[in-house]
N, C-alpha and C positions, 0 to 999 in steps of 0.2 A: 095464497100467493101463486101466480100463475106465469110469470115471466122472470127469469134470473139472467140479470148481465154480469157480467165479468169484465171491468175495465183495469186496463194498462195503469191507471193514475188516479190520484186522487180531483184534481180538478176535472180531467176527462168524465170520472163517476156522477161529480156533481152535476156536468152538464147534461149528461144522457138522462141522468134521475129528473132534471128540471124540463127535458122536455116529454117525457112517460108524462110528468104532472099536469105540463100542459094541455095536454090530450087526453085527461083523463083518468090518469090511474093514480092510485093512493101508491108513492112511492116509499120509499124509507133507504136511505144510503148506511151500509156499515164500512168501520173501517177495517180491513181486511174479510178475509171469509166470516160470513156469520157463523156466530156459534150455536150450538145445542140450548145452551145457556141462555141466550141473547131474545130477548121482547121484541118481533116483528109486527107484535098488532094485527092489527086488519090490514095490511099492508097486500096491494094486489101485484109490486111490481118490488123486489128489492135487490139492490147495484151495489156489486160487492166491490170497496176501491181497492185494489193491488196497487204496489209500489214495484210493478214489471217492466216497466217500458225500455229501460237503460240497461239491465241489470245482465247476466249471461244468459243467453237464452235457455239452457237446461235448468235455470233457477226459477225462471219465467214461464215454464212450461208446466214445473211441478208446484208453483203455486196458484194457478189459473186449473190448474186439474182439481188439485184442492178445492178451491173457490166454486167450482162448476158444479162440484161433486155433493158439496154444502148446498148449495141452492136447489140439486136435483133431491134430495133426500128431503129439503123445510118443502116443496112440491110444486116446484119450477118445470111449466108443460116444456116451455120452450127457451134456449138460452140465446143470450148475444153476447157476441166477443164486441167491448166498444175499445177503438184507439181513436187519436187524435185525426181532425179532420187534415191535415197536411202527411198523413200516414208515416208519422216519423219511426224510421226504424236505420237500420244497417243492412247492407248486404248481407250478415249473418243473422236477422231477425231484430225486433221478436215477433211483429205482425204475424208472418206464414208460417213458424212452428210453431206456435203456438195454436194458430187455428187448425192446425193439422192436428194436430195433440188432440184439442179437443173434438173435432171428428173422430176422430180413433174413438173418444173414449166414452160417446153416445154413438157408436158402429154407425156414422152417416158417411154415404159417401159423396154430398154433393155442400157448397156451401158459397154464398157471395161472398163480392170485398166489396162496398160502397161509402167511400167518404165524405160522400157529399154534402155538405150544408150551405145551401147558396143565402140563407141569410147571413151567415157570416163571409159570405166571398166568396167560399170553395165549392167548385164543379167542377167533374169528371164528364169531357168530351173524348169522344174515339180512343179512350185507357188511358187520355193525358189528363192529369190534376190540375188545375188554373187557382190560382190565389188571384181572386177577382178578374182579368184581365191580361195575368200576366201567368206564365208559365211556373210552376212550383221547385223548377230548375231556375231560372231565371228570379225566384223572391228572395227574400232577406232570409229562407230558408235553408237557401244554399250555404250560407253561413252558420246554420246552428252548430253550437261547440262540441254537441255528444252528437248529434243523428243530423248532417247538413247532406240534406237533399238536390241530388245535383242531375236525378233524372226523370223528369214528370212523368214519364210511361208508366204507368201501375201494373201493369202487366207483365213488362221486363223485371218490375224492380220485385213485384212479388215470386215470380216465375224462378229467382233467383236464391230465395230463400226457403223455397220449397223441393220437396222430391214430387208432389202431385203435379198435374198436369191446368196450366192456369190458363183461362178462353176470358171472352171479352163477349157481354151483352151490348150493342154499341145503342147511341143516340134513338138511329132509327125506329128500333126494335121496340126499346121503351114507350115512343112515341106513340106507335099504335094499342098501347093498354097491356091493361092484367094478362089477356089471353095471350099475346104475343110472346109477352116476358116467360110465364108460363109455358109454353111452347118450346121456347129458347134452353130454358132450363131441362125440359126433360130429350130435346136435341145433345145440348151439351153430356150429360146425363151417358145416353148411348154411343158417345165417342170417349170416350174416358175423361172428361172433363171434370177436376173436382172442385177448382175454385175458380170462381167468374167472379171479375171486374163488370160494374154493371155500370154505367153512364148517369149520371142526372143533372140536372143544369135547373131543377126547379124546383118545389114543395112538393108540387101535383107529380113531376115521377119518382120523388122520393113515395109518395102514397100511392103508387101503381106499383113500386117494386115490394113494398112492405104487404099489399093485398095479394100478391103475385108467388109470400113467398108466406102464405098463412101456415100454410102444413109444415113448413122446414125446421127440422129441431134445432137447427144451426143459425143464426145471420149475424155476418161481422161488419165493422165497418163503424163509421163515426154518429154522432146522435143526430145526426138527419136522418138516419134510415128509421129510425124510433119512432120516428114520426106517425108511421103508416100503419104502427102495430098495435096498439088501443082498440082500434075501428076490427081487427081480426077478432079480438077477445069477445068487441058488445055483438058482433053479427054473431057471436055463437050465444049469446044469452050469456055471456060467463064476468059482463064490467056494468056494471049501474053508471049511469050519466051521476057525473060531476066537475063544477065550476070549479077553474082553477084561483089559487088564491092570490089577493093583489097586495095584500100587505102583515107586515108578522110584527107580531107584541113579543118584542125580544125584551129579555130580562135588562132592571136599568145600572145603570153601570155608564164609564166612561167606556170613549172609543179611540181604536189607533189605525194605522194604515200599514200594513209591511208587506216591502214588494220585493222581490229574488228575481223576476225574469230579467231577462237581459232581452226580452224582444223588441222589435220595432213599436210595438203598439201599446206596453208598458212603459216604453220608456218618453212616450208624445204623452201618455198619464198622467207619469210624472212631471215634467214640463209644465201641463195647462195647471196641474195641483197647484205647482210652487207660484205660476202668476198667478195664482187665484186667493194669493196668501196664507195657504199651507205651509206650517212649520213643520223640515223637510230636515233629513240627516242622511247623508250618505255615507254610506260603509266599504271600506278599504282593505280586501282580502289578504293584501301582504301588512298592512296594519295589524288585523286581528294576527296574522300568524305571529307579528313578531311581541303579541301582548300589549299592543300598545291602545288597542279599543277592547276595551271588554264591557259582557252584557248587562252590568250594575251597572256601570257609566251609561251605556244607549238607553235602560229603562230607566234611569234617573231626569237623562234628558226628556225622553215621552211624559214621561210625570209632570216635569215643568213648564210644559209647551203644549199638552193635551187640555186647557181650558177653552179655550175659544172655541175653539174648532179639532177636530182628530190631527193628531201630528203625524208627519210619515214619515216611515225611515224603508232605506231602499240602498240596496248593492245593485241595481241595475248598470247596464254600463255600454258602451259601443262596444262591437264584436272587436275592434283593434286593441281594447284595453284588457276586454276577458281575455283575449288570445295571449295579449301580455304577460297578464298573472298568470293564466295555467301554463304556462312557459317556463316561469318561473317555482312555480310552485306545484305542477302536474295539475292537471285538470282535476281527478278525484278528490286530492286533499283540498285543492283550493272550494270546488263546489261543497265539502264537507265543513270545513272551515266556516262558511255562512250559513250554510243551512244549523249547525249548531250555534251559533251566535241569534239565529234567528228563535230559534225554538228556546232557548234561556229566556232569551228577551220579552217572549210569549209568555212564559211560564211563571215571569216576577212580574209582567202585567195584571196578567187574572188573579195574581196573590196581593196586589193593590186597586184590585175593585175596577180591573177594564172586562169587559163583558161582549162586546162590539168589535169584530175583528174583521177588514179586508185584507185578505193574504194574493198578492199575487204571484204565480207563476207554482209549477208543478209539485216543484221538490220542496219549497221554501214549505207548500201548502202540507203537505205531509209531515212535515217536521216539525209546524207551529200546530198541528190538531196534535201529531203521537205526544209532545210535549203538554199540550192542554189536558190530557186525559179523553178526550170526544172518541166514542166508539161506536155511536151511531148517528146518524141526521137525519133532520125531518127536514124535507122541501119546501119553500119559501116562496114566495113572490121572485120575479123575475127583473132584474135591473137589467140587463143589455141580453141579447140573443146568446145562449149559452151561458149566462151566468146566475143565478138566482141568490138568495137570501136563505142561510138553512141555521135550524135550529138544534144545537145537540140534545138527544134525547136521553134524560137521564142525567146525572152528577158529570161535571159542572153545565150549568145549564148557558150556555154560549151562545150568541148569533156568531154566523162565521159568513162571508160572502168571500168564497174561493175561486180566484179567476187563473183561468187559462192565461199566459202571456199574450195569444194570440188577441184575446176576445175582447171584448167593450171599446165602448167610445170614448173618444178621447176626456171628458170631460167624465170618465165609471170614476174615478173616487170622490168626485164632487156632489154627486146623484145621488150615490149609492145609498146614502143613509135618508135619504127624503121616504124611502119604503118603511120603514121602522116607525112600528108607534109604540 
């Protein structure tokens, strides 16, 4: 093992592991830090998922220290801090403590932020984040219920979260190559610069920042910058050429659909699912609190509706109705409230023979694996940019396709099983 990430999420982990795989490296995703204990295989790349993104940032710092510390010991040359390509966080963290954390604690003193992934939309112009077209102040981001993004500057918003000292790689710089970036970095370097925003708006400088930043024990930033890091390992003699995989022999079983996000791009999903004749349940936060849905009833319903085709059941909702219920019911207990409805629901699936699971959105994803028992994954074929097909390794043997809210096309739960043989 030569590469250890450290991701904020469970879905964020899966994406970053599915693009290491696509470029190359035998990845393997655990859920939390690996253990002592834990079968990595021949695994050249392995993504440890944390559940930090939301949490206090001092909780986030000491289990990402954790996480890192684990990875450097199984003998991880070099690490990545991966968070979501829209860099959700708060003015209090947890992106910049945390990357500072881990600076401290491989004594580096210099390290990027790139969240760039312009196949999903997202580029970093002059330290502004663009969600396609639009400004990441200006998207449906602005609105997120825990981390709403209301100012594209990466620079300000990380500068703010930090005591180090935070520069900006811009457009230009990238443009002229390795040497340039290079250059820039060890500029910034002798002005006290420790964390640099670096610009990308395309694949090719995502692969000029990733060659640019070979030697750095550090690089943060979303799974575009991963892109670039495969190609470091084979120039040194250290990755054997390997064909990424296009389809996975999941165990056979029935299949369901269970969606949590409440994003724009989840909830256009669900939409094309149900005209497409998906049998579809939505779930009512202040219902479950008041007892009036519970997860015998929801997997009884999946049971009677999952012949034809995978049933879907989803609390997704417009940002006016989530703001509703956590109004009513605080935001914590309401998102805890589904996330445990979901993971029951999960849990009396796989105990009547479902095998086959799309889980969308972060927490939802973390809640329906910690409840399945999955403690590691193998990576899969890839159904939309950022999401793949993964297999749990080991007891119970599960296909899981964990999607980002952000991610897939409108038509990810209808596709998605066409990968499975």
């Amino acid at each position: 093992m030569i590469l250890g990430v450290v991701a904020d999420d469970l879905t964020g982990a899966t994406d970053v592991a599915l693009m290491l795989s696509r470029h190359g490296m035998k990845t393997v995703q655990t859920i939390g830090a690996p253990s002592r204990e834990g079968d990595l295989g021949d695994a050249e790349a392995v993504v440890a998922a944390l559940k930090s993104r939301t949490i206090p940032a001092a909780e986030a710092i000491a289990l990402s220290i954790a996480a890192a510390s684990a990875l450097r010991s199984a003998g991880a040359e070099q690490l990545m801090f991966k968070y979501c390509s829209t860099f959700d966080s708060t003015d209090q963290g947890n992106i910049g403590p945390v990357a500072e954390a881990l600076l401290d604690l491989i004594g580096s003193d210099l390290t990027i932020a790139c969240p760039a992934f312009p196949a999903n939309g997202r580029s970093v112009y002059q330290g502004h984040l663009f969600v396609g077209d639009t400004l990441l102040s200006d998207s449906p981001m602005k609105d997120h219920p825990l981390t709403p993004m209301r100012d594209a500057n990466l620079v300000r918003v990380l500068q703010r979260q930090v005591e180090a000292k935070v520069g900006l790689i811009p457009f230009a710089t990238v443009e002229r190559g390795v040497a340039a970036v290079r250059a820039a970095l060890e500029k910034a370097r002798s002005e006290g610069e420790r964390m640099m925003i670096v610009d990308a708006i395309s694949d090719e400088h995502l692969r000029v920042i990733g060659a640019a930043c070979a030697d750095m024990p550090l690089i943060t930033g979303g799974s575009g910058i991963a892109m670039g890091l495969p190609d470091n390992f084979r120039a040194a003699g250290k990755l054997a050429a390997r064909r990424p995989v296009t389809t996975l022999a999941a165990p056979p079983g029935k299949s369901a659909i269970l969606a949590g996000s409440c994003s724009s791009a989840t909830r256009r999903q669900i939409e094309v699912a149900i005209a497409a004749g998906t049998p579809a349940l939505q779930l009512d936060a202040l219902a479950i609190a008041a007892g009036a849905v519970t997860a015998d009833e929801v997997g009884a319903w999946v049971i009677a509706n999952a012949a034809a085709r995978p049933a879907l059941v989803y609390s997704s909702a417009d940002p006016s109705v989530v703001g509703d219920v956590q109004a009513r019911l605080g935001a914590e207990r309401a998102g805890a409230l589904v996330e445990t409805l979901f993971a029951d629901v999960g849990r009396l699936l796989l105990a009547n023979g479902f095998t086959r699971f799309v889980v969308a959105g972060g927490e939802t994803s973390g809640a329906v694996v910690g409840a399945l028992g999955v403690t590691a994954l193998e990576i899969g074929p890839e159904i939309d940019p950022g999401v793949p097909w993964t297999l749990g390794i080991g007891t119970p043997r599960v296909a899981l396709a964990l999607k980002s809210g952000n991610f897939g096309a409108p038509d990810f739960f209808l596709k998605a099983w066409a990968k499975l043989s």
